[in-house]
N, C-alpha and C positions, 0 to 999 in steps of 0.2 A: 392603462389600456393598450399602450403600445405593443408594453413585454407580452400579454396576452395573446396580440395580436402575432408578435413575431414567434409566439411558443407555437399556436396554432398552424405557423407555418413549417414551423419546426417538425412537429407531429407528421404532417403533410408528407415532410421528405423523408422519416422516421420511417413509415408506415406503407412506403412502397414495401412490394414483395422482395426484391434483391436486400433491402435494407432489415428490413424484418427477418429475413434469414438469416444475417450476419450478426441481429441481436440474439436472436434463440444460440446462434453456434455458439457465441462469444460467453450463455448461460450454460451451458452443456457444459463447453469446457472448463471454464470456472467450477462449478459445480463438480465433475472429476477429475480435480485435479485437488482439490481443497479435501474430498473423501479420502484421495489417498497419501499414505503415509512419507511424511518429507518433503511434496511436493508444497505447491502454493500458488499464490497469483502474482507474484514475481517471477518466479520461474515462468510460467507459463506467457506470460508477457513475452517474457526473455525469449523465449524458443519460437514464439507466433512472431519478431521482428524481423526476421530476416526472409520468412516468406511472404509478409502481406507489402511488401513492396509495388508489387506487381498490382495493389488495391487500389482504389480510388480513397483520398485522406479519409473522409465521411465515415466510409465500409469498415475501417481500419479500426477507429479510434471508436466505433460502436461496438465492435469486437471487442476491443480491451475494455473500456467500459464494463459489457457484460462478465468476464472473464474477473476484471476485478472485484465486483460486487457478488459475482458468483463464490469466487474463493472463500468468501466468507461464511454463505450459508454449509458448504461442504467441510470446512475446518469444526463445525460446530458438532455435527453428524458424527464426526470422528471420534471425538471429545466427548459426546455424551455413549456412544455407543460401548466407546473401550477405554475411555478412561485417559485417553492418548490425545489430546491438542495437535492438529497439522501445521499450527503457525501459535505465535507467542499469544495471537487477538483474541485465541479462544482456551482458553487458559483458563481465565475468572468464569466461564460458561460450564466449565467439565465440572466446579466442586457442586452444586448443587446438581447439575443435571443429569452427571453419573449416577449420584444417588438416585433421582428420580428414576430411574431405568432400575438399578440395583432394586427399587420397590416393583419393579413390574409397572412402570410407568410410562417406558420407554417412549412410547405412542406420542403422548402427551407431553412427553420434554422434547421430541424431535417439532409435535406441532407449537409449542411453543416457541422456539427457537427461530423457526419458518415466519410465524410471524410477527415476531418481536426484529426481525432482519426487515421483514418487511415493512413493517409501521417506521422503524427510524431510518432507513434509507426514503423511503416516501415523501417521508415530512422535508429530509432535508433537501430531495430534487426539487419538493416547492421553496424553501428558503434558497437554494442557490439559481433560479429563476432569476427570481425578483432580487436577488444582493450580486448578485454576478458581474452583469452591467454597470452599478455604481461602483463595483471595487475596479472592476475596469476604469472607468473614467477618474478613480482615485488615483489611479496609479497611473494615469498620465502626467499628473505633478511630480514623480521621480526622475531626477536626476543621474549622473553617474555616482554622486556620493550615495543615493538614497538606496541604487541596486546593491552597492558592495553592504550596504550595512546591513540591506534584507538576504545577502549572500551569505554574510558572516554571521548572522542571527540563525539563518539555516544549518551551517554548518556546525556552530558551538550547542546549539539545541539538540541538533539529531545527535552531536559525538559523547554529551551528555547524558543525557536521557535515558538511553537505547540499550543499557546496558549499565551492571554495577559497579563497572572499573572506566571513569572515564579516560584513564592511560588507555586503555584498547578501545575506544570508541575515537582518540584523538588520533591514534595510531591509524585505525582503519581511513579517518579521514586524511590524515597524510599519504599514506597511499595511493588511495582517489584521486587527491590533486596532484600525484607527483605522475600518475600515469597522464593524466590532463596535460602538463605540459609538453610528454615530449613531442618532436615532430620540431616543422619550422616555423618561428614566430612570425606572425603574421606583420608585426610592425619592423624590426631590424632584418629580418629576412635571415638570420643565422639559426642554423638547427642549433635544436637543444637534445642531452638527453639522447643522442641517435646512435652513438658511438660508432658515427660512419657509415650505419646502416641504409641504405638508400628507402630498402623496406618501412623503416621508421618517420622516414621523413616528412609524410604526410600524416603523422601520429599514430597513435592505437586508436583503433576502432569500439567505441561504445557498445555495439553489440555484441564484438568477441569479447570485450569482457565482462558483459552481463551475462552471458551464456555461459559461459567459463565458470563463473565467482558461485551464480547460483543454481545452475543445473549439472554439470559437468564435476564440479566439488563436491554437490550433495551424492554426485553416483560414486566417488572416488572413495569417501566418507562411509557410505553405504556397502562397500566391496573390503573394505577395511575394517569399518569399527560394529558400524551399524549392525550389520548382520549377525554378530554376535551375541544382539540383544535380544532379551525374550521381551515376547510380543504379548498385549493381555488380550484373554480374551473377550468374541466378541460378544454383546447380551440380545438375543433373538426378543424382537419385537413384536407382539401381541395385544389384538386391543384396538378402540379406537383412534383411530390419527387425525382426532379432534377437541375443542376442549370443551366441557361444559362450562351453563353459566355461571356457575358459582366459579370454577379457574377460571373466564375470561374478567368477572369482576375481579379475581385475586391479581391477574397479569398487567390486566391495563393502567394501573398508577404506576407501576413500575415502567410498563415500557414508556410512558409517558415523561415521567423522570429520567430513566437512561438517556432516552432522546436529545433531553436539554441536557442532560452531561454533556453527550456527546460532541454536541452540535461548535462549541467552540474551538475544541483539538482539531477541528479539519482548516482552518487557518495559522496553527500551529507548525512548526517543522517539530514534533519530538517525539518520532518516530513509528507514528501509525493510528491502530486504535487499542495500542498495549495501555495504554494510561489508563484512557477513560473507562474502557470496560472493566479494569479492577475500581478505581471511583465510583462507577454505577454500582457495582457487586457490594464493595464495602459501606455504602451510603445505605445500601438496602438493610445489609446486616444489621446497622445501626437503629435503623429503624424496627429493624424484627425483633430489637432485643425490650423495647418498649410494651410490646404485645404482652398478653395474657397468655397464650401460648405458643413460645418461640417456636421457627417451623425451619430456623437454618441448623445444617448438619442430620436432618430428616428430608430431603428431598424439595427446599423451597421453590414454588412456581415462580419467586418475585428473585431469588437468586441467580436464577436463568434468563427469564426474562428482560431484567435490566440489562446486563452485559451486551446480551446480544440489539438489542434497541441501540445501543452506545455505540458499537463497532458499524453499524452500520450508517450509523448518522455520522460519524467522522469520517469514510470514505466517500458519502456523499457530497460533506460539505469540500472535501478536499479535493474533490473533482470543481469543486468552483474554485477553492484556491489556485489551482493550476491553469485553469482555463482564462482567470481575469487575472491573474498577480504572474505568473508564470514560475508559480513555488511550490515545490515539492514537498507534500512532509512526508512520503515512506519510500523504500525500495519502488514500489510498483509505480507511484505516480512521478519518478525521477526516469524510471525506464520512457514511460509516457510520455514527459518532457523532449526525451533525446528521440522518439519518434517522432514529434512536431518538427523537431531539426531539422529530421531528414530525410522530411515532407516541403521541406522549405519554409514551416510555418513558425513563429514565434509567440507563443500564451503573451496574451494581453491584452491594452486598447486596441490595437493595431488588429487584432487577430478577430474583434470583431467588427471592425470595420472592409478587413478584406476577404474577411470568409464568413459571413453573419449564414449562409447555408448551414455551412459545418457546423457552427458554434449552436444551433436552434435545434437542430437536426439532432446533434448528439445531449444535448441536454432533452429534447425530449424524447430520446431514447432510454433516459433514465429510467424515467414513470415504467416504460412497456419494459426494461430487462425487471424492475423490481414484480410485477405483476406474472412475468412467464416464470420469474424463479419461484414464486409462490406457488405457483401452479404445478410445477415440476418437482418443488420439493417435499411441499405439504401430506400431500396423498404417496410419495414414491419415495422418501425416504430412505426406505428401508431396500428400494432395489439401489438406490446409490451406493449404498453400505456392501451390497456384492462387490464392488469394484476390491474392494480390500480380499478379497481371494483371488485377485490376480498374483500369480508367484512374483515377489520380486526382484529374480537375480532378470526374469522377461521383460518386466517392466523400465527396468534401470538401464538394461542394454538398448532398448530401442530406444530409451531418452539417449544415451548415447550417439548412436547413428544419425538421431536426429540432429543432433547437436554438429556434427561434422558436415552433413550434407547442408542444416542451413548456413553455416560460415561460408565453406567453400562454393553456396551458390549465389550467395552476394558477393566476395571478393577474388573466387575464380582462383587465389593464390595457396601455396602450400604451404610459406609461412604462416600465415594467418593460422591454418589448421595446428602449427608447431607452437605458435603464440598461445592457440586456445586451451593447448595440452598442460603450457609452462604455467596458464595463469588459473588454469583450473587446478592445479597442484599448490596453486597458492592460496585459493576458494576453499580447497578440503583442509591448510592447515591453519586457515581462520576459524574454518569451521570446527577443530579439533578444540582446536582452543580457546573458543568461546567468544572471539573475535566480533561484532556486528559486521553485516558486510553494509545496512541502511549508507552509512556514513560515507563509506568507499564508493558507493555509486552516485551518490546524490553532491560528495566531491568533486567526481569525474563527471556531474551535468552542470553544475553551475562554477565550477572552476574557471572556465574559459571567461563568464560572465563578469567571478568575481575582477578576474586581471584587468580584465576590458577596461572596468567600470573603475579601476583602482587608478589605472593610468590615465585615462580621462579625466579624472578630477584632480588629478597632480598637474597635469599639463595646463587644464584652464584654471591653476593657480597659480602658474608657475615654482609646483614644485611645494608647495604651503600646503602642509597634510593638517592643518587645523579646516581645512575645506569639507575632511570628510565627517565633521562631527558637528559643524552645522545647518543649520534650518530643521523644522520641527519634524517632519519623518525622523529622518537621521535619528535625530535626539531620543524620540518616541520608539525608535525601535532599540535604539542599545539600552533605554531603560526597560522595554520589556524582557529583552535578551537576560540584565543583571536579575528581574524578580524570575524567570524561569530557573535559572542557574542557582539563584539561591531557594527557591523551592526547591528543587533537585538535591542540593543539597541536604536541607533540613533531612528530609526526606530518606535520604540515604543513612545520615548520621542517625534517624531515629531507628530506623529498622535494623542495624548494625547492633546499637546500643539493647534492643530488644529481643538478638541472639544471643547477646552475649550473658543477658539473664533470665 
């Protein structure tokens, strides 16, 4: 009755008009940013940090919120319209739901999609309610051994996972931490990593290189390779943009399934909702092939609809991961992390004990961005799909300018702007070559952590690293760490072994 009680309060502060405008913005832009092509809900993070300074925390992190939960139904819209995925999460959504469109279905793969977003983000703002708070207060029994091993769980998961080469996902995260360090150490007081620089010395800045790695790269990317790609076309929408009863019976086991796929990866680090939604996709498959008349690689409504149930119950639950654990599992909720920072605010017990406003407020702001994306997307669909006739040598450039005006109006300096140049030229040849950047940023946010938390527990052993391995966290997470790594595994070796014949 309490958590009820504080949701209701929640809702309260939600639901002022100032607050409710900054969830609609936060769906809006999510929503065009996910339609168009390259961008995402990292990006768009990335480019909204350096102006919402000026915000009250609350305003802020319901924006992102919206924005990220947004990007997802816009990635999906993309994907079924052209065949083209805006991000990896909707991927397993384009094979069946291209087809549906390809039959003159479009309508109904877009309403589909709308609500199978909606039904598993839904569900899982109610599971991270009520599980929020106890992971909170789980996670006051962490120690400094228990942080480095949920640091180092995050970072060998995400560099894993995230990609088919985990030499380049290990690589990306050496990067992340090696930009993490430099500046001057907080405990010896000797710069690191500065090469004299005076510039340096209070480190690199987490925003310039968010903005750098994924907006500023993608345009560098886009001005070089990109553009050279032919674009597919797109399939004009016709028809009702609803489903009848016979599809909402066909969708609803599925989104009901995706959902509980989903619902676990958002306490995982392994890299988003790329997993779960091919597990929902494939689990269905399996299931279609049992039927009397198989309906996958004809346009399945349950091939669609699972994926997208899955991706959206993992960025819900993962907004509770963050909020009560203070663990990021993707790009976007690692950007999120390093906004809490530098708000002065730290994800965890702590954070709902000093800001239980914020903490209620933005969790029920869930419920209402999932309810206005539905509203926004269901019937209008198809005016979001204009956005992709924006030219874009226009588009790219004003991310551009934007990119320089918000650097230089948080640090006022020109380096920074020379920084953002040097390391977004280092963003496009990740980019090139197929790099993950998850790993690189979510390095460069709990880096600082891992050190913290590494030296802390050497010191109160004096020095005795058999400290950091035990007590039963500790324990319990490097044996989840060894079965994700070797699923991952398997996993890799079997889909290798299945090109090869």
């Amino acid at each position: 009755m309490e958590t009820l009680s504080l949701l209701m309060e929640g809702f309260a502060g939600a639901l002022t008009w100032q607050n409710l405008f900054w969830v609609v913005l936060g769906c809006f832009l999510g929503t065009a940013v996910g339609v168009m092509p390259g961008l995402g809900s990292s990006m768009a993070v990335a480019l909204l940090l350096p102006v919402t300074f000026a915000l009250e925390p609350t305003a802020a992190f319901i924006m992102f919120s919206g924005v990220y939960f947004g990007g997802l139904f816009g990635d999906s819209t993309m994907g079924i319209l052209m065949n083209t995925p805006g991000q990896a999460s909707a991927i397993a959504s384009t094979f069946e739901g291209h087809k549906m469109a390809l039959d003159g279905r479009a309508p109904q793969a877009l309403a589909t999609a709308a609500i199978g977003a909606f039904v598993g983000g839904f569900i899982a703002s109610g599971v991270v309610v009520f599980l929020a708070p106890f992971l909170a207060e789980f996670s006051t029994q962490f120690g400094p051994a228990e942080f480095f091993a949920l640091a180092l769980f995050a970072f060998m998961a995400t560099s894993s996972v995230v990609t088919d080469s985990a030499v380049k996902g290990l690589l990306s995260l050496a990067f992340g931490l090696g930009i993490a360090v430099v500046g001057i150490d907080g405990v010896t007081g000797i710069p690191r990593f500065t090469m004299d620089s005076p510039f340096l010395f209070d480190g690199i800045s987490l925003v310039t290189v968010t903005v750098a790695v994924l907006a500023l790269g993608e345009v560098i990317y886009f001005a070089t390779i990109a553009r050279f790609q032919r674009e597919g076309q797109m399939i004009r929408s016709k028809g009702r943009p609803w489903l009848s009863k016979k599809e909402l019976r066909e969708a609803a086991p599925a989104w009901a399934r995706g959902t509980a796929i989903g619902l676990p990866f958002g306490v995982v680090p392994a890299g988003g909702s790329e997993i779960p939604t091919f597990l929902a996709y494939g689990a269905e498959r399996k299931l279609d092939r049992r039927r009397h008349d198989p309906q996958f690689g004809k346009g399945a409504i349950r091939g669609l609809a699972a994926p997208e149930a899955a991706g959206n119950s993992t960025t819900g639950m993962a907004m509770g991961a963050l909020l009560a654990l203070g663990l990021p599992i993707s790009a976007t909720a690692a950007i999120m992390l390093a906004a809490f920072r530098q708000y002065g605010l730290q994800p965890g017990p702590l954070l709902f004990e000093r800001a239980p406003d914020l903490v209620w407020a933005l969790l029920a702001s869930f419920f209402i961005a999932m309810v206005v994306l539905l509203i926004i997307n269901l019937p209008f669909a198809m005016v979001w799909a204009k956005l992709l006739l924006i030219p874009r040598h226009y588009l790219y450039a004003g991310i551009t300018v934007f990119c320089g005006l918000g650097i230089y109006a948080t640090s006022g300096s020109s380096f920074d702007l020379l920084l953002l140049l040097g390391v977004g030229i280092v963003g496009f040849l990740m980019r090139m070559h197929d790099y993950p950047l998850a790993p690189l940023i979510i390095g460069m946010v709990l880096g600082p952590l891992a050190e913290t938390s590494l030296r802390d527990a050497l010191i109160s052993a004096d020095g005795d690293a058999s400290v950091l391995v035990q007590g039963p966290i500790a324990l319990t997470l490097y044996g989840l760490l060894a079965i994700v790594l070797l699923v991952t595994l398997r996993s890799k070796i079997t889909s290798r072994t299945k090109r090869d014949t």
